[in-house]
N, C-alpha and C positions, 0 to 999 in steps of 0.2 A: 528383702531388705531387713535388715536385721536392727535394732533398736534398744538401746541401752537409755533407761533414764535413774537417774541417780538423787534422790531424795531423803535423807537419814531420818523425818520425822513423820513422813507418808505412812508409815504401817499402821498404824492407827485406824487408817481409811480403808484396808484393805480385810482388817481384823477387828470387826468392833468391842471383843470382849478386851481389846488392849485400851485403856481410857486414857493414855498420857493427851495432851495437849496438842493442837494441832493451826494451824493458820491458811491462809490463802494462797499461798506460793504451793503448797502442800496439794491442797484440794485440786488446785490446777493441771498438776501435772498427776495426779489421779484420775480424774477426768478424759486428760488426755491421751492416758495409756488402755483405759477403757474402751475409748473411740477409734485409736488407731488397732489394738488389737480386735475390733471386727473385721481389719482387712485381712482376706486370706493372705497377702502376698506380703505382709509385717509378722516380724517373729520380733514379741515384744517382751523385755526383759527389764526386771525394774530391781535395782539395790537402794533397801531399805535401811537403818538399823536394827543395833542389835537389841531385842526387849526380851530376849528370853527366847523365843519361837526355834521354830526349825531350823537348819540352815536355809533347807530351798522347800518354798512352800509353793505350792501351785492355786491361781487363781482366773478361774476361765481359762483364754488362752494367754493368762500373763504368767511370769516364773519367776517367783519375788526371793533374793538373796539376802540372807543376815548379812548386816555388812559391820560397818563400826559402832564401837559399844557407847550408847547414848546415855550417860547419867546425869541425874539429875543436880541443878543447880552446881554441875561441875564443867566446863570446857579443856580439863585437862588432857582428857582422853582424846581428843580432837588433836591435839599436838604429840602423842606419843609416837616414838616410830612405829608402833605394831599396828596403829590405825592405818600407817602409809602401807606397809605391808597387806592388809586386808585389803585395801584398796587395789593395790597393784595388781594382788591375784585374782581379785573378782572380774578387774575390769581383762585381764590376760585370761581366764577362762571364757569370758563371753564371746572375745572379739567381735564387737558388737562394727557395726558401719559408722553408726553417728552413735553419739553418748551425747543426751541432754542434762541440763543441773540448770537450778533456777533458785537464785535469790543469792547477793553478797557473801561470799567467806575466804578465806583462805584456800579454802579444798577449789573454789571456782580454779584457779593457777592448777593445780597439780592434776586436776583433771583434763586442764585443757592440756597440763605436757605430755599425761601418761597417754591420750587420744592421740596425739601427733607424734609420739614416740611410734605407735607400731599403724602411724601412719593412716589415722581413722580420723574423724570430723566429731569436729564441739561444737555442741549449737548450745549457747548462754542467754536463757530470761530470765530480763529483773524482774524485779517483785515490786519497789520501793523506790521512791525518788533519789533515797540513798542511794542505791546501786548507780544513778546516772551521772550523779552532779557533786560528786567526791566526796558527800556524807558518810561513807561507808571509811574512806579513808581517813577522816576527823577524827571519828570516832571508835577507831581501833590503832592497835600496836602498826608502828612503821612496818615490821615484816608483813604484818597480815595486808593492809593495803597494798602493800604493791604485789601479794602474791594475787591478790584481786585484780589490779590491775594489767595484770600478763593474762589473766583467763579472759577478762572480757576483750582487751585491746587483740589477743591475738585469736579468739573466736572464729571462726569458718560462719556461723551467722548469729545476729545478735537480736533478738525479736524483745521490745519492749509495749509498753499498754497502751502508750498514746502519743501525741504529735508532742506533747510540752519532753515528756520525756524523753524521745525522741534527738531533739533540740537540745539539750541537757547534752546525751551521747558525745554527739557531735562535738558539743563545746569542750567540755570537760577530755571525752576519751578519744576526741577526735579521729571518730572512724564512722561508720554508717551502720543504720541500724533500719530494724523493718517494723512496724506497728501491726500488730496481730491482736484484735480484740480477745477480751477473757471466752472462754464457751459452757454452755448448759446446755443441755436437754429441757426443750422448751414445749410445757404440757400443751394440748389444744385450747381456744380459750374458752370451748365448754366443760372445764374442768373446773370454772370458778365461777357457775353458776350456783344461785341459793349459799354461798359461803357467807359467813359476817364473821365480819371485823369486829374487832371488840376493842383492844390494845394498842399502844405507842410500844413501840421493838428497839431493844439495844444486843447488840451480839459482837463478842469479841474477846480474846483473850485479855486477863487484868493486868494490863502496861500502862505505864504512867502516860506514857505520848498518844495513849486512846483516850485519857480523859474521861471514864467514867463515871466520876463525881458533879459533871455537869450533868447528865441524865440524871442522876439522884435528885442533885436540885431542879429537874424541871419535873418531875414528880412532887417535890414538895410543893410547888407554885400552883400544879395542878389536882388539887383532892377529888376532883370531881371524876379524874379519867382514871384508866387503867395502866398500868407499867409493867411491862416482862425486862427481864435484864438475864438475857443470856451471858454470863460473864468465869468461865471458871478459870482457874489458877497457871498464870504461867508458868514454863520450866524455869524462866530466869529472874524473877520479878516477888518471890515467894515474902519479902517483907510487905510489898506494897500492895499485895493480895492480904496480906492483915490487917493492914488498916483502911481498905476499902472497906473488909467486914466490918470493922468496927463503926464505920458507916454505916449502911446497911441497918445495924442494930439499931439505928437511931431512925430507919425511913419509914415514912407513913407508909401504910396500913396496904393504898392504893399502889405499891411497890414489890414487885415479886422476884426472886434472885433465884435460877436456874445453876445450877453450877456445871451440869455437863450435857449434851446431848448429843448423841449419836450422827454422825453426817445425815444418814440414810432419814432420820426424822426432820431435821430443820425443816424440812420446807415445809412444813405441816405450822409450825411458827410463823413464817412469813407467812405464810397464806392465810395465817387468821390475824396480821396485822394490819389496823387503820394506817399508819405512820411508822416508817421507817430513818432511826436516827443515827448519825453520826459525827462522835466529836474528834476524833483523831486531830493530830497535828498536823500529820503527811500519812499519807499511803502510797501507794502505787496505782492500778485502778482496784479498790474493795470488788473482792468477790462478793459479801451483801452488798453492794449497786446489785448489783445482774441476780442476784437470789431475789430481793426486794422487787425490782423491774418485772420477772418474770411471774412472778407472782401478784403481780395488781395491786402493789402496796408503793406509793409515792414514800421522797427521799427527802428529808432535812438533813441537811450537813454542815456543821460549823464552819469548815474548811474546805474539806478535798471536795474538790469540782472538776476532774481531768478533764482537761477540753474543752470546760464547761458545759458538759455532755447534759448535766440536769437541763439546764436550759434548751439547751438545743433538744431535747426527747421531749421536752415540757412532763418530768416527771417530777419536778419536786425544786427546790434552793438551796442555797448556799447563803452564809452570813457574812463570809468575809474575814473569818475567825474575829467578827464584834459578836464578843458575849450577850450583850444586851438587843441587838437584833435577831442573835436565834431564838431566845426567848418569846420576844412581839413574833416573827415566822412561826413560832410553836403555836401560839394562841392562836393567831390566825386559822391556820390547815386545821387544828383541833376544833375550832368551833367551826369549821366552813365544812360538813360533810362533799358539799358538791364539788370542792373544788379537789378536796382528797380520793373521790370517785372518778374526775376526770384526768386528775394526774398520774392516778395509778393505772386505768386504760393506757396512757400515751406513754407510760411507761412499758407495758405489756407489750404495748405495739413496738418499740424500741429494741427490745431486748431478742423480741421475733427477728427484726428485717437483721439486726448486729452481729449478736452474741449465740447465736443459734450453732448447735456443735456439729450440724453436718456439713454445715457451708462451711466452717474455720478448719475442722478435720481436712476435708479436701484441699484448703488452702497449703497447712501446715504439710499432705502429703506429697504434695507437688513440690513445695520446696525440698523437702529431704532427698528426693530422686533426684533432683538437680544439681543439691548438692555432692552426692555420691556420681553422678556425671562427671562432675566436675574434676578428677582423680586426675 
């Protein structure tokens, strides 16, 4: 079974001396080509962008192709014809069975034609509540929506992160979709004995709809604790990465700004966090949920709640996006060690029975044979 998955800002993940920017959609389908190339019977092949690199670089048993040239703070090259060109030939050298791609754009449509042109299978995951419930299409150009809209609606299978999204599909792209939780690689849980926490954790690229500047101020409110703010600069967002610094220069003392870290180190982060925070607007389900869970560190989130999964895991709350409830929730878990010790267990325990990557592997490889059945 032959496997194409198609991600323009994954190189990052696969080369750590390339330090551009990277996200959750990204990490995913990293993850995911990891896990499925331990099977001998997958021949896995992953198109990257173009950062300069080789054309075809070889990683384990993955075979990572320069694809389209990604520059920075520009989407031009996204629409040139030499971008469709690059694409046509990579995806007609691979001839791959199924070709994956995950997360809203335009290229979602053209991968789903050029796959069903020489008569192969698309399999489309959102990333974003965007992707389900027509946000993607608000907030782009008429063509790019609807070239969005021909790749998911005409997709061979559509895998999204939870039932709410799910439901969304339905409504919005009315077609059927399947709920595949995120996956990790999930340590023993004698791997977090003797650890201490010390810190409250923010991690995320600096975009306005993650809301960073409420972490700052819950560091101001708090002199007494510690604050990491993993946050370094997005590709598209490079004003409002300045005047977060300019924040920053004004945050107390107990406030630490990280500006890059390596995939391969995070969890080394999370695992020395008391409190794991998130203000986002929307996500889809955060990859830190399942980084934080795994790691024995309980979750505040202003907003995203998928499924309400906090609640149901008992690792952590949600506010309701009321600002002045995350707040009183912060004080609370900060001053309640026990209840942050027992949340971050029943998180642990969550993330094991869920998100654990050899049960989802085997899930995700059973549907791809089925779908290539299905011919």
């Amino acid at each position: 079974m032959k496997i194409c998955i198609i991600s323009l800002g994954s190189y990052p993940l696969f080369n750590p001396t390339c330090t551009r920017t990277f996200g959750g959609s990204e990490v995913q389908l990293f993850v995911l080509a990891q896990e499925l190339a331990k099977n001998p019977n997958i021949d896995l092949h992953f198109i990257v962008g173009d950062f300069g690199q080789e054309k075809v670089e070889k990683y384990g048993r993955i075979t990572v192709y320069k694809g389209i040239p990604v520059k920075r703070h520009s989407k031009v090259a996204r629409f040139l014809p030499r971008s469709k060109v690059l694409l046509f030939n990579l995806m007609r050298k691979i001839q791959a069975d199924i070709y994956i791609q995950r997360s809203a754009s335009a290229g979602t449509g053209l991968i789903a034609l050029l796959a069903h042109f020489w008569r192969k299978k698309f399999v489309y995951m959102t990333a974003h509540e965007i992707d389900c419930n027509g946000g993607f299409e608000q907030q782009n150009s008429w063509l790019a929506g609807k070239l969005f809209q021909f790749g998911i609606r005409s997709a061979d299978l559509v895998v999204t992160q939870s039932q709410e999204h799910a439901q969304m599909i339905t409504a919005h792209h009315r077609r059927s979709s399947i709920v595949i939780p995120s996956l990790y690689a999930i340590a023993p849980e004698s791997a977090f004995e003797h650890i201490e926490k010390t810190y409250t954790l923010w991690v995320g690229r600096c975009e306005d709809w993650k809301r960073p500047e409420i972490f700052i101020e819950l560091a101001h409110r708090h002199p007494e604790q510690e604050f990491v703010m993993i946050s370094p600069e997005s590709n598209n967002q490079s004003d409002y990465y300045i005047e977060i610094k300019k924040q920053l220069e004004h945050a107390p003392k107990n406030l630490r700004h990280v500006t890059y870290v390596p995939f391969a180190e995070i969890d080394e982060y999370f695992k020395h966090a008391k409190l794991f925070i998130n203000t986002s607007s929307y996500e889809g389900f955060p990859n830190t949920f399942v980084q934080a869970m795994k790691n024995q560190t309980p979750i505040l989130s202003l907003v995203v709640n998928p499924d309400q999964m906090l609640e149901h895991a008992g690792c952590g709350a949600s506010a309701h996006n009321d600002t002045e409830q995350f707040y009183a929730l912060a004080k609370k878990y900060l001053s309640t060690p026990a209840l942050l010790s027992k949340c971050g267990q029943a998180g642990y325990r969550y993330a094991k029975e869920i998100h654990d990557s050899h049960k989802i592997t085997q899930q995700y490889t059973e549907l791809f044979e089925d779908l290539i059945q299905k011919r």
